[in-house]
N, C-alpha and C positions, 0 to 999 in steps of 0.2 A: 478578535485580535490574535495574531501569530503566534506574539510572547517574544522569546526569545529565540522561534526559529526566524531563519533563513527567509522562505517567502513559504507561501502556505500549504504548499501540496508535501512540504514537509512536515509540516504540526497535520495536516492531514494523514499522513504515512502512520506517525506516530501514534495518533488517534487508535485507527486502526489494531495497530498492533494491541493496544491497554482493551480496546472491544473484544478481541479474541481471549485475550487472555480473562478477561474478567465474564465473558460467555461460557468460558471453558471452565473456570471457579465454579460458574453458579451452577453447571449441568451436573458436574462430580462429586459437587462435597455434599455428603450424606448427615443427616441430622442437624441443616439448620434452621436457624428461629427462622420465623415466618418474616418478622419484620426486617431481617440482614436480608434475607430472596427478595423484598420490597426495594430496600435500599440499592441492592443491586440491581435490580431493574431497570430503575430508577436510574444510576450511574451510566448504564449500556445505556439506556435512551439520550441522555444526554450528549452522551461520546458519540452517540451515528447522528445524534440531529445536527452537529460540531463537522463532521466528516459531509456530511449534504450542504450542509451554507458554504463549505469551503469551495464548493463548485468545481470540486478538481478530477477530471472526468480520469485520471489515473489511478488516484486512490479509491475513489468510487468504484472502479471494475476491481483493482485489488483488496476493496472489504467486501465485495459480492464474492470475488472468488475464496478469500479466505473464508468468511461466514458459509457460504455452501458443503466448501472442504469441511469444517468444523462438525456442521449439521450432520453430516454424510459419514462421519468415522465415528460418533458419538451415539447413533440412534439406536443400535444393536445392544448397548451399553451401557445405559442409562433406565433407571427404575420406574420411572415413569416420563412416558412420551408426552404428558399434559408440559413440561417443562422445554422443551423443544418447542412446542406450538407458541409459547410465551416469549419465548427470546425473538422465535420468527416473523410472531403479532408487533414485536419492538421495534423490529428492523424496518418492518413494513411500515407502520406508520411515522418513526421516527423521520424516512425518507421521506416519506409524502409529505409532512410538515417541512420538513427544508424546501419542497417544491412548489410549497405553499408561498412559504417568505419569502423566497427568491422570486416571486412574480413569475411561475413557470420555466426559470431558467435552467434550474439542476436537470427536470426531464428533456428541454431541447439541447444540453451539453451532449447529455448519453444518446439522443437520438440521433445526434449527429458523426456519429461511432458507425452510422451504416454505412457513410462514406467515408473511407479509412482515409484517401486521397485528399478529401477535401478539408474532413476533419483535423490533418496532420501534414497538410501540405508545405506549411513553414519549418514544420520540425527537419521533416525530408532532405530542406534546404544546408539546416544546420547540422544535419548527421553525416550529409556526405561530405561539409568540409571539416567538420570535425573529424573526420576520418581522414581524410588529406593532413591533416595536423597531425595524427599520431603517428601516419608512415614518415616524417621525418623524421621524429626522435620513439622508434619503435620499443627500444627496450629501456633506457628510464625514463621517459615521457618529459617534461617540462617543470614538473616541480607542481609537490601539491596546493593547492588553491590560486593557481596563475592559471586560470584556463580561460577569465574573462579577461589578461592581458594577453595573451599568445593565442584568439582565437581572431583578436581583431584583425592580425592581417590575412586572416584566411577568410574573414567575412567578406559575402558577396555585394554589392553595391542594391540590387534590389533587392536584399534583407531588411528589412526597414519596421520591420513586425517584432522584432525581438532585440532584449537588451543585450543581450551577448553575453550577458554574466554566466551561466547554465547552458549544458548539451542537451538538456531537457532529455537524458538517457544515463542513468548513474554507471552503467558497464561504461561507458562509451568515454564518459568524463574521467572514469579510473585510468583509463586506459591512455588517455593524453596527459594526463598528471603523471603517470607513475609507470606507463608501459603496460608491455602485458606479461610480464612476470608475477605485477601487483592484480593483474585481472587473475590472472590464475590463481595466484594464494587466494583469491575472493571466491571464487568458485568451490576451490576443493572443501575451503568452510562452510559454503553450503552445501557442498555433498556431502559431508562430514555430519550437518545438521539434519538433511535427509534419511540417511543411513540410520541415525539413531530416532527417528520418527519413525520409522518402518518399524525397528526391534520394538521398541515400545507397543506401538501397535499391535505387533502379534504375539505380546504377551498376555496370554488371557486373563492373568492375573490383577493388572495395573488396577481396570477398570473397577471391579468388587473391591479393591482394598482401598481405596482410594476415601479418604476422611475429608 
């Protein structure tokens, strides 16, 4: 069940994010019980097996990319590598279990990612007029959350694949809602987030002190 998002590539998103963050706990904190690294294991396995039945081939590449990023900035850094092998063993089999329940579906989502065209041909549809929709009203867009009433008339007649609610592209949705003044304030706070993930990074201190 969603809960209380939206539709599910959302509680999928979300997912995500509580995966990195609660990976990122269990790599760093020094001196815990054995049974909280169980509990937490335990938690990540449940959160990516959660993020594989949602079948959402976007959050799926954005917990691979974040998980890999993670991997990849922590291995240098961490006291022992047997804990990185455990989170990775989690991942791994967490996802082949959603693949399992799913009757094979989660692996032919992602395999279906080889053909970008084919795989995303409807979205294609709904980005280029969603893009026609913002150049009307470029700098404050339409107002936010009317993007399923002010996309209908720029829906195509053989669209018939999609509810119209969603740009199925959250820059793209921002940016018919709100213009692109509101894209740009969006950007510079992830460059802003960016920027201090770098400094952090190349303090060599964070890592060793870190409880």
């Amino acid at each position: 069940p969603r809960g209380p998002f939206v539709y599910r590539n959302l509680l999928a998103a979300f997912l995500t994010m509580q995966v990195l963050i609660s990976s990122g706990c269990f790599l760093t904190r020094k001196n815990a019980g054995i049974y909280r690294k169980y509990f937490t294991l335990c938690v990540i396995f449940l959160l990516v097996l959660t993020i594989g039945l949602t079948k959402s081939r976007g959050a799926m590449l954005c917990f691979s990319t974040g998980a890999l990023s993670l991997l990849l900035c922590v291995y240098g850094r961490v006291d022992s590598k047997k804990d990185i092998f455990a989170i990775l063993s989690i991942y791994v089999t967490a996802m082949l279990l959603a693949h399992f329940f799913s009757s094979g579906e989660v692996g032919s989502r992602i395999l279906s990612l080889r053909d970008p065209y084919q795989a995303g041909g409807a979205r294609f549809l709904i980005w280029e007029q969603s893009w026609n929709l913002w150049k009307d009203s470029p700098w404050y867009g339409n107002g936010l959350g009317t993007y399923w009433l002010t996309y209908a008339a720029y829906r195509l007649a053989y669209d018939a694949n999609d509810s119209g609610f969603f740009a199925h592209n959250d820059y793209l949705q921002i940016l018919t809602e709100s213009g692109w003044p509101a894209l740009l304030l969006l950007l510079a706070v992830l460059a802003a987030i960016l920027v201090l993930f770098v400094k952090t990074y190349r303090n060599k201190t964070v890592g060793s002190s870190t409880k």
